[in-house]
C-alpha positions in Angstrom: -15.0 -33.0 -42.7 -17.4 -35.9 -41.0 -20.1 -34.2 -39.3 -22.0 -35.5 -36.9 -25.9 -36.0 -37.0 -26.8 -37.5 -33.6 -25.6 -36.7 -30.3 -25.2 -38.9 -27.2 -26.9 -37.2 -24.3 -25.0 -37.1 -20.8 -26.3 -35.6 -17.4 -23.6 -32.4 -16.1 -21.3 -35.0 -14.8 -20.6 -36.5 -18.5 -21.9 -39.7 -17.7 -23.4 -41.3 -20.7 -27.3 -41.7 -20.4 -28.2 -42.5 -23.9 -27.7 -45.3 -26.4 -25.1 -45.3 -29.3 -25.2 -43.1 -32.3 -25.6 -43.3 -35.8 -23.1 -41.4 -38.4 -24.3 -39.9 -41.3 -22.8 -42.5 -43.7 -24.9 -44.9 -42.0 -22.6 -47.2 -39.9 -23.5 -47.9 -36.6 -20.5 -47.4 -34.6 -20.2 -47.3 -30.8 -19.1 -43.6 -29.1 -16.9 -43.1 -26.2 -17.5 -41.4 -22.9 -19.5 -38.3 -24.6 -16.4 -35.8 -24.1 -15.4 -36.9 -27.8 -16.8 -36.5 -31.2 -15.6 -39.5 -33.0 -15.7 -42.5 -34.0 -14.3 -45.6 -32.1 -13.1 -48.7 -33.6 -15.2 -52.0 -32.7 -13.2 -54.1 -30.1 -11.6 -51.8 -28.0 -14.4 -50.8 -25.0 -11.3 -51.3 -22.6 -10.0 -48.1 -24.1 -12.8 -46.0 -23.8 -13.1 -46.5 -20.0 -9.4 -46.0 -19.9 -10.0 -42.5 -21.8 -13.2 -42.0 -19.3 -11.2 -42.3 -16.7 -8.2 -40.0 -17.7 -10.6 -37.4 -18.5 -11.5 -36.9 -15.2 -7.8 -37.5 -13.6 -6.2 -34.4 -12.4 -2.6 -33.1 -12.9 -0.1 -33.5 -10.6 2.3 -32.0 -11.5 2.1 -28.0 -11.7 4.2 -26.2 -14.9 7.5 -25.2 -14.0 6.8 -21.1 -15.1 4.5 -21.2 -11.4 7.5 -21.4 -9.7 10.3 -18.5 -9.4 9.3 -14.5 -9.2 5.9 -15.4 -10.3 5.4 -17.5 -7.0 7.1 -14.9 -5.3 5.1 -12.1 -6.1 1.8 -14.1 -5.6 3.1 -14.6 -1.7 3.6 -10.7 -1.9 0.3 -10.2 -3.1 -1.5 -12.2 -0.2 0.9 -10.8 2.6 -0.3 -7.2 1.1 -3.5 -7.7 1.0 -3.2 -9.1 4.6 -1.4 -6.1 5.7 -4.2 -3.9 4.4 -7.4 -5.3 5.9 -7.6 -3.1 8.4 -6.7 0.3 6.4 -8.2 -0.6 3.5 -12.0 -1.8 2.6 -12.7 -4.9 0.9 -13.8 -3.7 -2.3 -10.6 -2.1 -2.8 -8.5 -5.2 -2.1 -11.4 -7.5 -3.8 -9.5 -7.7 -7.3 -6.3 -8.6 -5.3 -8.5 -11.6 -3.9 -10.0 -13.0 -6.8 -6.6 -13.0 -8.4 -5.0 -15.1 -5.6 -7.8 -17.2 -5.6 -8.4 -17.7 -9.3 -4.5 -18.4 -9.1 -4.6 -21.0 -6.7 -7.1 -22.6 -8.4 -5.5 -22.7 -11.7 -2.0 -23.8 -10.1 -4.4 -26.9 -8.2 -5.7 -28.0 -11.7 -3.7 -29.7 -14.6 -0.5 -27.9 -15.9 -0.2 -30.2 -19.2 -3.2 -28.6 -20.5 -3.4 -24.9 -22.1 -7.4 -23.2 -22.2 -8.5 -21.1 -25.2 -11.3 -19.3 -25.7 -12.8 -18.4 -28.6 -14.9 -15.3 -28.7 -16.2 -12.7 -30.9 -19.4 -10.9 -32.3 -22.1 -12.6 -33.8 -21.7 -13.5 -37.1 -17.6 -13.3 -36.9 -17.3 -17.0 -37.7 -16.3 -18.4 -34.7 -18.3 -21.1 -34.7 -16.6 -22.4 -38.0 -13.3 -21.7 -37.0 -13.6 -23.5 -33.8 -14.8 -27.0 -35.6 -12.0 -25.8 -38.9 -9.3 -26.5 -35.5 -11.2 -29.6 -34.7 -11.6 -31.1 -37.8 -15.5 -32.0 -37.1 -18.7 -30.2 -36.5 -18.8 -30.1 -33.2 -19.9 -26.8 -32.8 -23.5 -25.2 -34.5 -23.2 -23.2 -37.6 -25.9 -21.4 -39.4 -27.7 -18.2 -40.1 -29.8 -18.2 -36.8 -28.2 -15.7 -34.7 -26.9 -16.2 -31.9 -25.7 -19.9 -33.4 -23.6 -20.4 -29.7 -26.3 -20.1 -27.2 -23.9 -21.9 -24.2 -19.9 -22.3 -23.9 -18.7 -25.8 -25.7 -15.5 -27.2 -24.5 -13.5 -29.6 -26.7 -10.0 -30.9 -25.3 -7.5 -32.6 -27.2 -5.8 -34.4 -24.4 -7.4 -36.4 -21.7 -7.4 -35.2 -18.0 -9.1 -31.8 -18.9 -12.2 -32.4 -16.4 -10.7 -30.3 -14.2 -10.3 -27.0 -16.1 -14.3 -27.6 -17.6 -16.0 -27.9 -14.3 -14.0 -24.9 -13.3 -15.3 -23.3 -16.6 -18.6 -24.5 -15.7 -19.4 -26.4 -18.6 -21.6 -29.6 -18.3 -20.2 -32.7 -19.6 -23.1 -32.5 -22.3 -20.8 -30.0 -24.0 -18.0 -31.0 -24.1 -16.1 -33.2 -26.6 -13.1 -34.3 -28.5 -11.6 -33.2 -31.7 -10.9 -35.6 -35.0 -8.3 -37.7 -34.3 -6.5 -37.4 -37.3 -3.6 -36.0 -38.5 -2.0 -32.9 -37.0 -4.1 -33.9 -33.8 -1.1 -34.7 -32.0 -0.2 -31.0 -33.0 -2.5 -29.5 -30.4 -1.9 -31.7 -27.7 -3.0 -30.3 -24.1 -5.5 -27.6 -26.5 -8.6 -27.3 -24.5 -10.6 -25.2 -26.7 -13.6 -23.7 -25.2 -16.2 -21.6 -28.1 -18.2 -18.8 -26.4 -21.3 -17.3 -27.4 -21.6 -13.5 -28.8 -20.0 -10.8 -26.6 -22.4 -8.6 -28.6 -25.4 -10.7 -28.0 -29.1 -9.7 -27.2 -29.7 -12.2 -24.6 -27.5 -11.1 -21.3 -27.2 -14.3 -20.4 -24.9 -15.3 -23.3 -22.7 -12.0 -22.1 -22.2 -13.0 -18.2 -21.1 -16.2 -19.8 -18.7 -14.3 -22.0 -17.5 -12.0 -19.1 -17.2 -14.8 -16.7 -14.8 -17.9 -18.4 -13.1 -15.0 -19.9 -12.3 -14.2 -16.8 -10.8 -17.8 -16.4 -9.2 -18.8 -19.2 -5.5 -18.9 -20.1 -6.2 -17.1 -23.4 -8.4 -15.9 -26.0 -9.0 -15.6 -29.6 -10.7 -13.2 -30.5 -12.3 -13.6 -33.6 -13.4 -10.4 -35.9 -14.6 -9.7 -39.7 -13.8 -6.9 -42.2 -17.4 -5.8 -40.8 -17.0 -5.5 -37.1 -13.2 -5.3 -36.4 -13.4 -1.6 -35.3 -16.3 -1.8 -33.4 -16.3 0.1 -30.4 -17.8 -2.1 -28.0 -15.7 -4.5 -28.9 -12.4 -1.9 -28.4 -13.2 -0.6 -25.4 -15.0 -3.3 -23.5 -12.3 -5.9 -23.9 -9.5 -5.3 -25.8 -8.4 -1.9 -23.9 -8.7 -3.2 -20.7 -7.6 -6.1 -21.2 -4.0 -4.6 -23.0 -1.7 -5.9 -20.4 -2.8 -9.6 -21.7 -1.6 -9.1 -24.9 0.7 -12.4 -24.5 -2.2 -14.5 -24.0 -4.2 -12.6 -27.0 -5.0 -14.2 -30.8 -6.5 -11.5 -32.5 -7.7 -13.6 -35.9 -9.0 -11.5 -38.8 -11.5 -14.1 -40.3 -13.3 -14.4 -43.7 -10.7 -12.0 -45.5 -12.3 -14.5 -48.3 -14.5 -11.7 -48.4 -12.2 -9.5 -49.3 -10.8 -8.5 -53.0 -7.4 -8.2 -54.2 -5.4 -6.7 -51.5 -7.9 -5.5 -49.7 -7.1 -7.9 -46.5 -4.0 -6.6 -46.2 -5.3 -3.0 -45.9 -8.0 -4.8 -43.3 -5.4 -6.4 -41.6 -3.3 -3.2 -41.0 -5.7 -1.1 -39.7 -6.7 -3.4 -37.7 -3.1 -3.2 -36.4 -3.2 0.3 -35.7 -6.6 0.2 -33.4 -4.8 -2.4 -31.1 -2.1 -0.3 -31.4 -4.2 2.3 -30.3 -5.7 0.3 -27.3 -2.3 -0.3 -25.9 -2.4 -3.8 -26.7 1.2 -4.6 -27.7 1.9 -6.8 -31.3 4.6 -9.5 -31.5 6.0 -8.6 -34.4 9.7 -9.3 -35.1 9.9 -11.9 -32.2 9.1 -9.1 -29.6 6.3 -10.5 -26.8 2.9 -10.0 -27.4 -0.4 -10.3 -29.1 -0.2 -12.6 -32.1 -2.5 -11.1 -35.2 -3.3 -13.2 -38.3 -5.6 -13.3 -41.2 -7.4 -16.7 -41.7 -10.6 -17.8 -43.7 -12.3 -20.8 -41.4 -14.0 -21.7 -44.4 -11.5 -22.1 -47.2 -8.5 -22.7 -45.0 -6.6 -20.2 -46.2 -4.3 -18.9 -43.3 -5.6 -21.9 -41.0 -2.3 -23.6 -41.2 -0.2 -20.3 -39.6 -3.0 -20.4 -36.8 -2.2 -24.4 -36.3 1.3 -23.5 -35.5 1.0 -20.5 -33.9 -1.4 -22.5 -31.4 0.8 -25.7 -31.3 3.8 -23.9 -30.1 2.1 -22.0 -27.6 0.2 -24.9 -26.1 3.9 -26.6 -26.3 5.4 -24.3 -24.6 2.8 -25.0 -21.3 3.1 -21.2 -20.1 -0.4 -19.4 -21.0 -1.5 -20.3 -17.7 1.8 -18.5 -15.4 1.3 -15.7 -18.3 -2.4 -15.3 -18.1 -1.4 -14.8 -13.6 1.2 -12.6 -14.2 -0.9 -10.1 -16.8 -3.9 -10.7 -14.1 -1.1 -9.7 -10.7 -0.1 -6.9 -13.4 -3.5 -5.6 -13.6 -4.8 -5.8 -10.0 -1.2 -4.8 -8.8 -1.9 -1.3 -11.3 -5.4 -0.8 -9.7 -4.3 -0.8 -6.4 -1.0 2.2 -7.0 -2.8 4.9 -6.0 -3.4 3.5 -2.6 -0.1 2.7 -2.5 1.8 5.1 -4.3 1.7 8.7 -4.2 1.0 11.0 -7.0 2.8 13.9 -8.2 1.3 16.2 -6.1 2.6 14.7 -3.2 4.8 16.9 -1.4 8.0 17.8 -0.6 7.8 14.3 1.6 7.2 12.5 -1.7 10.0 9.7 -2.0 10.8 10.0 1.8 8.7 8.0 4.5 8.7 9.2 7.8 9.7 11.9 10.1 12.4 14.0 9.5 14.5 14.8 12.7 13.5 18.8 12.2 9.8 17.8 12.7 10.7 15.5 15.9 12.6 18.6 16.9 9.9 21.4 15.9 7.0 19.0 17.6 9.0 18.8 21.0 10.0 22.9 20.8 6.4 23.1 20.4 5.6 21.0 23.4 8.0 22.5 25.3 6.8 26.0 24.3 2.7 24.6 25.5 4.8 23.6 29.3 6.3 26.4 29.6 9.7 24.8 29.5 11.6 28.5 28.9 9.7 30.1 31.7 10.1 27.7 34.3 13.5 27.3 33.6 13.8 31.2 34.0 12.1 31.2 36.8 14.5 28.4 38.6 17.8 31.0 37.3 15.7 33.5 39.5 15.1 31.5 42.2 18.8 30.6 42.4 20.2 34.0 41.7 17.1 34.8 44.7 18.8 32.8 47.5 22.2 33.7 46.8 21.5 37.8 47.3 19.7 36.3 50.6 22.6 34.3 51.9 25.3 36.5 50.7 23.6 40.4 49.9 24.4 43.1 52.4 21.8 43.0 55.2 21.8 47.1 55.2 21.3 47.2 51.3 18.5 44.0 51.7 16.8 46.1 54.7 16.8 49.0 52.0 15.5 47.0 49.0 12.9 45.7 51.3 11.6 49.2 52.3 11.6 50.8 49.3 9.5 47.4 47.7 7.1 47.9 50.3 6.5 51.7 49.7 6.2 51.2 46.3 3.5 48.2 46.5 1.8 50.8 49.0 1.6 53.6 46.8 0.5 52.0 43.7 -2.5 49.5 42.5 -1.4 45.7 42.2 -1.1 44.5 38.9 -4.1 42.5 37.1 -2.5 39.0 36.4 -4.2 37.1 33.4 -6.6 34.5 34.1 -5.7 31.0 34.2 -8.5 29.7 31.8 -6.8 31.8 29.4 -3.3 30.1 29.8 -4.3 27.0 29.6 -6.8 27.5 26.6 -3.4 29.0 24.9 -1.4 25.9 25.9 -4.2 23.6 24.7 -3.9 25.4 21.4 -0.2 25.4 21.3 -0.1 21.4 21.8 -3.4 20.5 18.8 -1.5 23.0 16.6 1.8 21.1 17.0 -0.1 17.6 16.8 -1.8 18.6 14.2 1.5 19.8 12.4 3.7 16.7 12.9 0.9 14.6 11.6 1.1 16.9 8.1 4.4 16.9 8.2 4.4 12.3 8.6 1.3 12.3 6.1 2.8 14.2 3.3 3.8 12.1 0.7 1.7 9.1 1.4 -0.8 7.8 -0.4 -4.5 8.8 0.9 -5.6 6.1 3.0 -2.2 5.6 4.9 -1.9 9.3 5.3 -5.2 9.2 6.7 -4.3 6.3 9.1 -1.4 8.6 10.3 -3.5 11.6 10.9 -5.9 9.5 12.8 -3.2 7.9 14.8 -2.1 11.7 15.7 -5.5 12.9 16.9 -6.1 9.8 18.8 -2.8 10.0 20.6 -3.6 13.7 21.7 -6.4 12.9 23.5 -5.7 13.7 27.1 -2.3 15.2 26.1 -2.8 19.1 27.4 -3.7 17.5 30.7 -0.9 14.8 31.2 1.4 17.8 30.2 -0.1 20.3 33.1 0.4 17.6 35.4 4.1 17.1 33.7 4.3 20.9 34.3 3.8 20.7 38.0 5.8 17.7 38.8 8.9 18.7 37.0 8.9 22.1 36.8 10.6 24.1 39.6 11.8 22.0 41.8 11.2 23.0 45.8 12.9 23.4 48.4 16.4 25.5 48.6 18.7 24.8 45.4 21.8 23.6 45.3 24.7 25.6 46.6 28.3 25.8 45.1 31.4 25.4 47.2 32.1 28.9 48.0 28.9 30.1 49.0 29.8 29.1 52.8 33.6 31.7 52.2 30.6 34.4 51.2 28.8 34.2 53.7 30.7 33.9 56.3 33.0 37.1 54.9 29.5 39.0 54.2 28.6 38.3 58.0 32.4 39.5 59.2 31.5 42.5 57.3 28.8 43.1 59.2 30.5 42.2 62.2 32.9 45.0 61.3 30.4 47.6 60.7 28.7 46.4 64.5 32.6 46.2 66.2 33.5 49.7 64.6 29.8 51.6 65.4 29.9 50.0 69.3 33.7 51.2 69.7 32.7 55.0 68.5 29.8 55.1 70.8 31.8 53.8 73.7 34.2 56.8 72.8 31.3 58.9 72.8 30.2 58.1 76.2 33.5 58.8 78.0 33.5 54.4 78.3 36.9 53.9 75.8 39.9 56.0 75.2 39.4 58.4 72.3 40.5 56.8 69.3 38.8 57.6 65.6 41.1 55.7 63.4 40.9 52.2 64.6 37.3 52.3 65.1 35.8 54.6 61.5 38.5 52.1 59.6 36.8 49.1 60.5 33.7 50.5 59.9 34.7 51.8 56.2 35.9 48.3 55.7 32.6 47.3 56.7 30.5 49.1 54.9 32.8 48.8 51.5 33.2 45.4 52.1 29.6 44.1 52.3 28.6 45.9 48.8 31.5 44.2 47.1 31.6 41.0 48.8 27.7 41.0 47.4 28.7 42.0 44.4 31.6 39.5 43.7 28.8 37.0 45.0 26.0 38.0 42.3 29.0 37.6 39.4 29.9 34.4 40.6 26.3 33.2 41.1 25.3 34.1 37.2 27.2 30.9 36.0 25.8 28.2 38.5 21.9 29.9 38.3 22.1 29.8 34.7 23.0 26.1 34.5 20.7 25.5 37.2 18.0 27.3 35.3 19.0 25.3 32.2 19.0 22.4 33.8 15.1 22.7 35.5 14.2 23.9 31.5 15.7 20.2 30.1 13.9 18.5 32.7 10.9 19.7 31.7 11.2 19.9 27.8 12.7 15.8 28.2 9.4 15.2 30.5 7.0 17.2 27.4 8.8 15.1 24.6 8.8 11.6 26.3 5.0 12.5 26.9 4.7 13.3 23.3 6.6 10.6 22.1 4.5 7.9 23.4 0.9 9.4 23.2 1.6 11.0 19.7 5.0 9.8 17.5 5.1 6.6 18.6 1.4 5.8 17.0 2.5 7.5 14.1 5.6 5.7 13.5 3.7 2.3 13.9 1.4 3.4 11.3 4.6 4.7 9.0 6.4 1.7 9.9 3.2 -0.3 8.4 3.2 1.3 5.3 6.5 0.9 4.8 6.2 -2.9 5.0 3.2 -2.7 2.4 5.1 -0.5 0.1 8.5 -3.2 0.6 5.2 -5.9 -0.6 4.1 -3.5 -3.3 7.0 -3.5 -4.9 7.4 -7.1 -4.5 3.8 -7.8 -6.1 4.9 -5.5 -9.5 8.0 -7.7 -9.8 10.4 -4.3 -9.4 13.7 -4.7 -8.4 13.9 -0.8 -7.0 11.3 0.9 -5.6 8.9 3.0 -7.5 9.3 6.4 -6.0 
C-alpha cells in the first residue's frame, strides 16, 4: 500500500490552493483536483479538469427503486402530515418532516452513487479498514485517540459533490481511492469514515449523530473488546433495527483472536443483534449483513469487497435507507393515529352509530319537551271536540262542579320555571356530552379530543335555540283541525237539544191550559233528548280518540324533527367533519406504512 506523505491543501469548495506534492518514493508527480489520493500520469492535465469537473456534476437521472409504492407512500406521508397541522403540534409531526425533506433531498442528488459510513468506537479499527477498502492511506491511523477528529469522504466515482456537501464535508477531505485493481469493483462507493461514536469530545458525536442521520448505510465497525457494549446497543443499533438492510455489522481484528475463538465472538455477537431486533440476512432472507474481517491482514476483506460491490451494484441503499426512515417515523406517529387496546367497544368502527343519532335526538326531544307538547295538542283536540259536540246540560254541569271545587280548595303550587329550564339545560350538556363519548371512543387521543371539542363548541347556545324551537313549534294556535263528521255531530248534538227545548215548551203549554193535553208526544221527545245528547257525545269522544291522537303525534314529530335538525347542525354535523377528517388521515396512515388493509 502507497501511502501518502504530503497533502494538497484546498479551501471547502475543493479548489486546489497549494502546489504539487511529493510521494514518498521520491518522484515528483502532479495531483488532480484534491478529491483524489493518487498519482496521475504526466501528460494528461486535460483529464484532470475533465475528472474536476464530473466531480461536481450532478445526477440526472433518479434510481428506479424511488419510483412505485415507495413514491407513493412518501405523497401519503406529506398529505398526512398536511392533514394534521391543525390537530396535531409540530413536534409530533417533526420526524414526518425531516424524513420528507431528507427524502427529497436525496432523490435531487445523484442516484449512481451509494453513501457508506463507517463508524464505530475508538480503537475498533475503522480507520484501517476504511484505507484496507481504498487501497491507500487516506485516512490517519495511530495510537492517539481519537485518530478521526472530522468525517473524510472518499468516492470512487466522479459526480459525488453532491452527496459530500450535503454531508457537510469540505473538499479538504475528501478524496479518491487507488485506482487499481478491483477499483472498478466499487464503482458509485462513496465512503465516508466518521470519528468515535464513543468519543470525549462532543463535537466528534453530533458529527456521528448527524451524517448518520444522512447516509444510505453504515458499517459499523466493532472488536472482540467492545462489541457488547451497551452504549453502543442501545444508542444505535436498537433504534436503529428497522435499518437492518442498510446495516454492515463487521467484527474486526478477530486476528486477535485464537483458534476458534472468532467464531464464538462472532456468534454472540449474533445473538445481541438478535436481541436488539435487528434482523440477520442469513440464508438469503433480507437484512443486516454480519462478517468477520481483520483490516490489517486481510483476512475476511475479500467477503466485505463483494458484499459491498453488489450492494453498491444494485443502486437501492438510498430507496432502502427512505423506506426504513418512512418505517420509523410512520411507527412513531401510530399512537396518534391508531388506537390502543383499550379503546373501546368503538375500536375498529369510526363514527356514529345510528343508536347514538337516535339516543342524542330522544334526548333532545326529551330537553323540548317533545312528549308533553304533543300530549298536550291530543288534549287540546279531544278539548274542542267535547265543546263543539258535549251535551250543553252535562258541560253546564262539569262547569259548576269545576268551579266549586277550585272554590273550596287551595290552588296548586306550579314549579318554577328557572327550575325547568335548569333541568332542560342539563338534559341537552348530558346528551352532548354523551354523543361526543360515544363519536370519541375508539379514536386515538388527539382526534378524540378534536371531536369532543367540536361537541362542546357546537352546544353553545343550544338550550336557548331549542326554547325558542319549543315555542315556535310546539302547540300550534288557533282551533285544530276538524274531521269530516264533526259538522253530522254537531248539528245532531244541537237537534238534541232542540228536542229536549220542543218537548219541555210543549208540557208547559199543557200545563197552562195553552195546548191539548198530550204526555206522550211531548215526554218522548224529551227522553230522546236527553238520551240522545249523552250518546251522541259519547259516540263523539270515541271517534275523536283516533284523530287527537294523530294530531297529538303529529305536534310531538314536529317538534322532535325541529330539536334534531337543531342538533344536527350545531352538534353532529361538527362532529362528523372532525370524524370524516380522521378518517381521511387514517385512509393516509395506512398508505404511509405500505398496508394493503387497514390496521384495525
Amino acid at each position: 500500500m502507497t501511502t501518502v506523505t504530503d497533502h494538497t491543501e484546498h479551501d471547502e469548495r475543493g479548489e486546489r490552493t497549494g502546489g504539487p506534492g511529493r510521494f514518498a518514493d521520491g518522484s515528483d508527480e502532479a495531483w488532480d483536483d484534491g478529491l483524489i489520493a493518487r498519482r496521475v500520469a504526466e501528460g494528461q492535465p486535460q483529464r484532470l479538469a475533465e475528472n474536476t469537473a464530473r466531480a461536481y456534476a450532478p445526477s440526472k437521472q433518479p434510481p428506479a427503486s424511488y419510483e412505485g409504492p415507495l413514491s407513493e407512500r412518501l405523497d401519503a406521508l406529506r398529505e398526512l402530515v398536511g392533514l394534521s397541522r391543525t390537530r396535531l403540534d409540530s413536534d409530533t409531526l417533526a420526524e414526518a418532516g425531516r424524513v420528507l425533506d431528507e427524502s427529497a433531498a436525496r432523490r435531487k442528488l445523484s442516484g449512481r452513487h451509494t453513501v457508506v459510513a463507517i463508524a464505530g468506537a475508538t480503537g475498533s479499527g475503522k480507520s484501517t479498514l476504511f484505507n484496507a477498502l481504498a487501497g491507500v492511506m487516506i485516512s490517519d491511523t495511530g495510537v492517539r485517540r481519537p485518530t478521526t477528529a472530522a468525517p473524510l469522504g472518499c468516492s470512487w466515482t466522479d459526480g459525488a459533490a453532491g452527496l459530500l456537501d450535503r454531508l457537510g464535508i469540505p473538499g479538504r477531505l475528501r478524496r479518491r481511492p487507488l485506482q487499481g485493481p478491483g477499483a472498478d469493483d466499487l464503482r458509485g462507493l462513496v465512503l465516508i469514515d466518521l470519528p468515535d461514536h464513543d468519543s470525549a469530545a462532543a463535537e466528534h458525536r453530533e458529527h456521528v449523530d448527524r451524517i448518520l442521520g444522512l447516509v444510505d448505510a453504515v458499517i459499523w465497525i466493532v472488536d472482540p473488546e467492545k462489541y457488547a457494549d451497551a452504549m453502543l446497543h442501545e444508542r444505535y443499533l436498537r433504534p436503529m433495527a428497522g435499518h437492518a438492510e442498510v446495516t454492515f455489522v463487521v467484527l474486526n481484528q478477530i486476528d486477535r483472536l485464537p483458534g476458534d475463538a472468532a467464531d464464538q465472538v462472532l456468534d454472540d455477537l449474533r445473538r445481541l443483534l438478535d436481541e436488539d431486533g435487528l434482523a440477520l440476512g442469513e440464508h438469503g432472507e433480507p437484512g443486516a449483513t454480519v462478517l468477520a474481517v481483520s483490516a490489517l491482514t486481510g483476512e475476511g476483506m475479500e467477503e466485505l469487497r463483494d458484499s459491498l460491490s453488489h450492494f453498491t451494484r444494485e443502486r437501492a441503499a438510498a430507496a432502502r435507507r427512505i423506506a426504513a426512515d418512512l418505517d420509523a417515523a410512520a411507527e412513531r406517529l401510530r399512537p396518534v393515529y391508531v388506537a390502543g387496546p383499550s379503546a373501546g367497544r368503538n375500536r375498529g368502527r369510526v363514527g356514529l352509530s345510528e343508536e347514538a343519532r337516535e339516543e342524542f335526538t330522544d334526548r333532545l326531544a326529551e330537553a323540548v319537551g317533545a312528549t308533553t307538547a304533543g300530549e298536550a295538542a291530543e288534549r287540546s283536540w279531544c278539548r274542542n271536540a267535547g265543546k263543539a259536540c258535549g251535551d250543553p246540560w252535562l258541560r253546564l254541569w262539569r262547569w259548576y262542579e269545576a268551579r266549586r271545587s277550585a272554590e273550596g280548595s287551595a290552588a296548586p303550587i306550579a314549579p318554577g320555571p328557572v327550575d325547568e329550564e335548569v333541568t332542560a339545560r342539563q338534559r341537552v350538556e348530558h346528551a352532548v356530552r354523551a354523543v361526543a363519548d360515544e363519536a370519541a371512543a375508539g379514536l386515538p387521543q388527539p382526534w378524540g379530543q378534536a371531536v369532543r371539542e367540536a361537541a362542546v363548541r357546537g352546544a353553545e347556545g343550544l338550550p336557548e335555540e331549542l326554547d325558542v324551537l319549543a315555542v315556535r313549534a310546539g302547540v300550534p294556535s288557533g282551533r285544530p283541525p276538524r274531521p269530516n263528521w264533526w259538522p253530522a255531530a254537531v248539528l245532531t248534538q244541537a237537534a238534541m237539544s232542540l228536542l229536549q227545548v220542543v218537548g219541555g215548551l210543549w208540557l208547559l203549554a199543557q200545563v197552562l191550559g195553552a195546548a191539548t193535553p198530550n204526555l206522550g208526544v211531548p215526554v218522548l221527545l224529551m227522553l230522546t233528548g236527553i238520551v240522545g245528547g249523552p250518546c251522541v257525545e259519547w259516540t263523539s269522544r270515541l271517534a275523536a280518540r283516533g284523530p287527537a291522537r294523530r294530531y297529538g303525534r303529529e305536534a310531538e314529530r314536529r317538534l322532535r324533527e325541529a330539536a334534531a335538525g337543531c342538533g344536527r347542525a350545531r352538534v353532529l354535523d361538527p362532529v362528523a367533519a372532525e370524524l370524516l377528517r380522521y378518517r381521511e388521515v387514517r385512509e393516509q396512515y395506512v398508505r404511509v406504512t405500505g398496508a394493503r388493509a387497514p390496521l384495525w
